[in-house]
Structure formats: structure tokens, C-alpha cells
Wavefront OBJ file of the C-alpha trace (Angstrom):
o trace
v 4.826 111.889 193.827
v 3.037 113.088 197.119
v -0.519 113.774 197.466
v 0.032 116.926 198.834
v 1.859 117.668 195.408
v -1.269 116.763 192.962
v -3.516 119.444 194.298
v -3.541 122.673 191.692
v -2.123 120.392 188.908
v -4.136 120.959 185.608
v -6.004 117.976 184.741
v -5.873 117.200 180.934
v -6.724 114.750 178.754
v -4.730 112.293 176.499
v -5.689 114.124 173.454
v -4.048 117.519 174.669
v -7.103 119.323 176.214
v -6.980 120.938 178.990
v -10.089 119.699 181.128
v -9.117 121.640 184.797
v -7.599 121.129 187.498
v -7.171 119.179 190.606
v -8.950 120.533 193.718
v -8.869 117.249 195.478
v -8.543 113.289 196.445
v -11.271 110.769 197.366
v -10.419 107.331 199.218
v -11.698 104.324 199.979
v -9.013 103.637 203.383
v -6.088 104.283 202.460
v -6.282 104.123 198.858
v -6.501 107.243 196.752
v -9.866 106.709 194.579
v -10.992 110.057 192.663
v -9.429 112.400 191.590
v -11.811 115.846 192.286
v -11.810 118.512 189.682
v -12.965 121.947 188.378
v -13.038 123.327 185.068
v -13.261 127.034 183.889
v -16.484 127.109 184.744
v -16.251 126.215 188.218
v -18.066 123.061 187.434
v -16.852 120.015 189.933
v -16.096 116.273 187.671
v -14.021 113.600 188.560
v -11.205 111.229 187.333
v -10.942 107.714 188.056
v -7.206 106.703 189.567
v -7.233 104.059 187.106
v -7.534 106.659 184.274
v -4.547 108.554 185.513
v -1.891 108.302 182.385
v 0.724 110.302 184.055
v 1.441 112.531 187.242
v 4.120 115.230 186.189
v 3.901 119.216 185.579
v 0.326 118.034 184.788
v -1.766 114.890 185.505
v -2.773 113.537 182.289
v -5.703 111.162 181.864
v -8.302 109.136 179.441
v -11.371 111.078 179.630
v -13.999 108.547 180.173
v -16.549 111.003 179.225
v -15.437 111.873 175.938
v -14.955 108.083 174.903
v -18.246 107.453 176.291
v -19.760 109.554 173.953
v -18.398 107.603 171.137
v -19.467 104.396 171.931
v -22.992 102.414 170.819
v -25.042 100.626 171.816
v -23.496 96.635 171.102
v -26.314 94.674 170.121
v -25.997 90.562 168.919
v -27.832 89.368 166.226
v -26.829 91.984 163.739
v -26.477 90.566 160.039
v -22.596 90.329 159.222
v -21.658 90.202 155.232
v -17.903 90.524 153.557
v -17.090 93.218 151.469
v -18.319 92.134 148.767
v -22.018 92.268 149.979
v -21.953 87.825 150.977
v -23.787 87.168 153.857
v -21.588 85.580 156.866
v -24.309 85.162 159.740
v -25.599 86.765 162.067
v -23.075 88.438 164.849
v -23.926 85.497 167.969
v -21.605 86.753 170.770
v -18.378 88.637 171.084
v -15.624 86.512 173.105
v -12.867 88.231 175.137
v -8.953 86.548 174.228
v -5.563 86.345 175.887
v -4.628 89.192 174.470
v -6.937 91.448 175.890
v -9.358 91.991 172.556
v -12.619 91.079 171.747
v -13.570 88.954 169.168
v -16.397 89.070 166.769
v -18.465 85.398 166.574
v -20.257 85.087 163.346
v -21.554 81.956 162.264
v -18.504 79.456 163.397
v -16.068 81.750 162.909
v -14.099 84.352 165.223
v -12.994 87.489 163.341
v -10.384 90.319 164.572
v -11.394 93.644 166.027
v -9.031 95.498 163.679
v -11.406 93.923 160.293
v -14.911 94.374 161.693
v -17.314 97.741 161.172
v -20.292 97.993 163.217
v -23.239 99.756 162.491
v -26.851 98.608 161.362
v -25.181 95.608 160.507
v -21.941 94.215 160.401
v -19.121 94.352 157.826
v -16.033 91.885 158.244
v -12.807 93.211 155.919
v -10.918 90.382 154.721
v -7.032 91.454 155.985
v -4.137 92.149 153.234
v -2.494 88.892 153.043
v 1.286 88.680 151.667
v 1.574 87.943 148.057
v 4.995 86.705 147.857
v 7.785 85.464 150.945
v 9.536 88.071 153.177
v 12.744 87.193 153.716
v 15.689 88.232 155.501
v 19.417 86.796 154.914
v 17.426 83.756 152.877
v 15.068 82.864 155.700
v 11.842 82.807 155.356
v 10.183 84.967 157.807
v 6.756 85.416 156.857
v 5.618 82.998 154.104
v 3.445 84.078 151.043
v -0.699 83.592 151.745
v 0.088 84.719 155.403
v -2.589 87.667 156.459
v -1.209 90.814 157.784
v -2.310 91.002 161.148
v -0.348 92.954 164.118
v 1.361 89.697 165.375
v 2.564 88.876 161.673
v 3.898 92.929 161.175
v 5.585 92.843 164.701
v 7.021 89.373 163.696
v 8.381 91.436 160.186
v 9.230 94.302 162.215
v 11.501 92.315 165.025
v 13.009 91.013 161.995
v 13.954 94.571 160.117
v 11.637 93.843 156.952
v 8.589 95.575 158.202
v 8.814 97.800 154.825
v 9.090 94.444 152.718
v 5.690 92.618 154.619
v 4.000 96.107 153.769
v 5.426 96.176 150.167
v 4.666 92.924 149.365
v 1.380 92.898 150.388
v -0.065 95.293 147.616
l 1 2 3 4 5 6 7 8 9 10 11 12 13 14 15 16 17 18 19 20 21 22 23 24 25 26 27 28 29 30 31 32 33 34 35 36 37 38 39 40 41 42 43 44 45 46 47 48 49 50 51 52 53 54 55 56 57 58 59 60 61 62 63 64 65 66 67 68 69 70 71 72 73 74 75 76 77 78 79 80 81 82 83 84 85 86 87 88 89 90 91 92 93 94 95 96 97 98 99 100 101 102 103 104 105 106 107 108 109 110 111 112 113 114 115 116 117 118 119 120 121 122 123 124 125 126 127 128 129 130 131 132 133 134 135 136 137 138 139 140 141 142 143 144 145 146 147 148 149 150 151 152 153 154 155 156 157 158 159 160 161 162 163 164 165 166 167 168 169 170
């Protein structure tokens, strides 16, 4: 797409809404920067490059903003306990993997994004682990005790027996 082509384009967000539109581009050299905006209101805001989702009828973006407003305030040294009320730790550090996520430190232990709640203190969800084998055509794809993490349902999935690792995890 050309620059000259972004300017009028109606700026919304991921979630659908429509936040304005473009009245402008800010660079650093020759590198397009900032996107610059108005809304309804007449009010100027910007958008990142690097938030830009998609450039078609519309440019389409995470709104910064609005996630901002959701997040807290991360603080280490919370208490961390299981669900049933046992006490883990205390939450020392949160460590950045390979794949991209953070992980939650407690005690010695690293626990997954997707099975921690954060709030006055921290609550670690043990994951849904498989109660019996998944097969498929006699192999063994997922064996029984094996939690149910993304990796292990994509693994299930690639396989065609996502529905049995979900079934025979209850």
C-alpha cells in the first residue's frame, strides 16, 4: 500500500470499534513511525506502526490505550497458594521463555501463564491432566498423567484426536 493511500482511512481497533481516522504519518528518516489520528471529537491520538494489524478498506490496530487500562500494577513477593488454599511461596520473579511467555517463579518452581491469577495474591490452577491414553491407529499419542497444556492439545490436534485429549481429560 502507498502512503499517500492511508490518509482518510478509518482507524479501528481489533475489537471492532471504530476509533477515527487517519489524518497523517510521523517518521523517524525514512521510516514511517506514527500513525496521526482524529476521532469524532476532533481530538488528535496516535498509533504506533508496530500496532498496525492490517492496512485494507480500513487500518486496523491493537489499541494500546484500551489494554493499558487493563493492566496492574506487577508486584513480586505476592503470596502464591493452589486451589485448594496450600501455600506455594511467595511469587520471586517472572522469567521470559523461548516461546515468547512469561513465567511465574514461585518457590523453585516455574508455572504457566495460562494457570496463574493475579490479584492480592497469587493463585496457581493445577492444569487438566489426561486420565487415560489418546490414541490414534494404536499409537500412543499423548500418554495418560500428561497435563493439558497448548503444546500437548496442538500435539492431539496435528494428530486429529483433539476431541479425544479434551474428552478424556474430564
Amino acid at each position: 500500500m502507498k502512503l499517500s493511500e492511508i490518509y482518510g482511512k478509518e482507524a479501528v481497533s481489533r475489537d471492532g470499534k471504530h476509533r477515527g481516522w487517519v489524518r497523517g504519518v510521523l517518521g523517524n528518516g525514512s521510516t514511517p513511525q506514527f500513525l496521526q489520528c482524529f476521532d469524532g471529537d476532533e481530538k488528535e491520538f496516535d498509533i504506533d506502526i508496530k500496532d498496525v494489524t492490517y492496512v485494507g478498506e480500513k487500518i486496523v490496530f491493537d489499541d494500546r490505550t484500551e489494554i493499558k487500562r487493563g493492566c496492574r500494577n506487577m508486584r513480586l513477593g505476592l503470596p502464591a497458594y493452589d486451589e485448594a488454599g496450600k501455600f506455594l511461596g511467595h511469587l520471586s520473579d517472572l522469567e521470559s521463555g523461548k516461546d515468547g511467555l512469561f513465567y511465574y517463579l514461585i518457590g523453585k518452581k516455574k508455572y504457566r501463564p495460562e494457570f496463574v491469577a493475579v490479584g492480592d495474591a497469587v493463585i496457581v490452577r493445577a492444569p487438566r491432566t489426561l486420565k487415560e491414553n489418546v490414541t490414534s491407529g494404536g499409537a500412543v499419542i499423548l500418554k495418560k498423567g500428561t497435563p493439558l497444556t497448548p503444546e500437548a492439545l496442538k500435539k492431539a490436534e496435528e494428530a486429529g484426536e483433539y476431541f479425544q485429549a479434551q474428552f478424556k481429560s474430564i
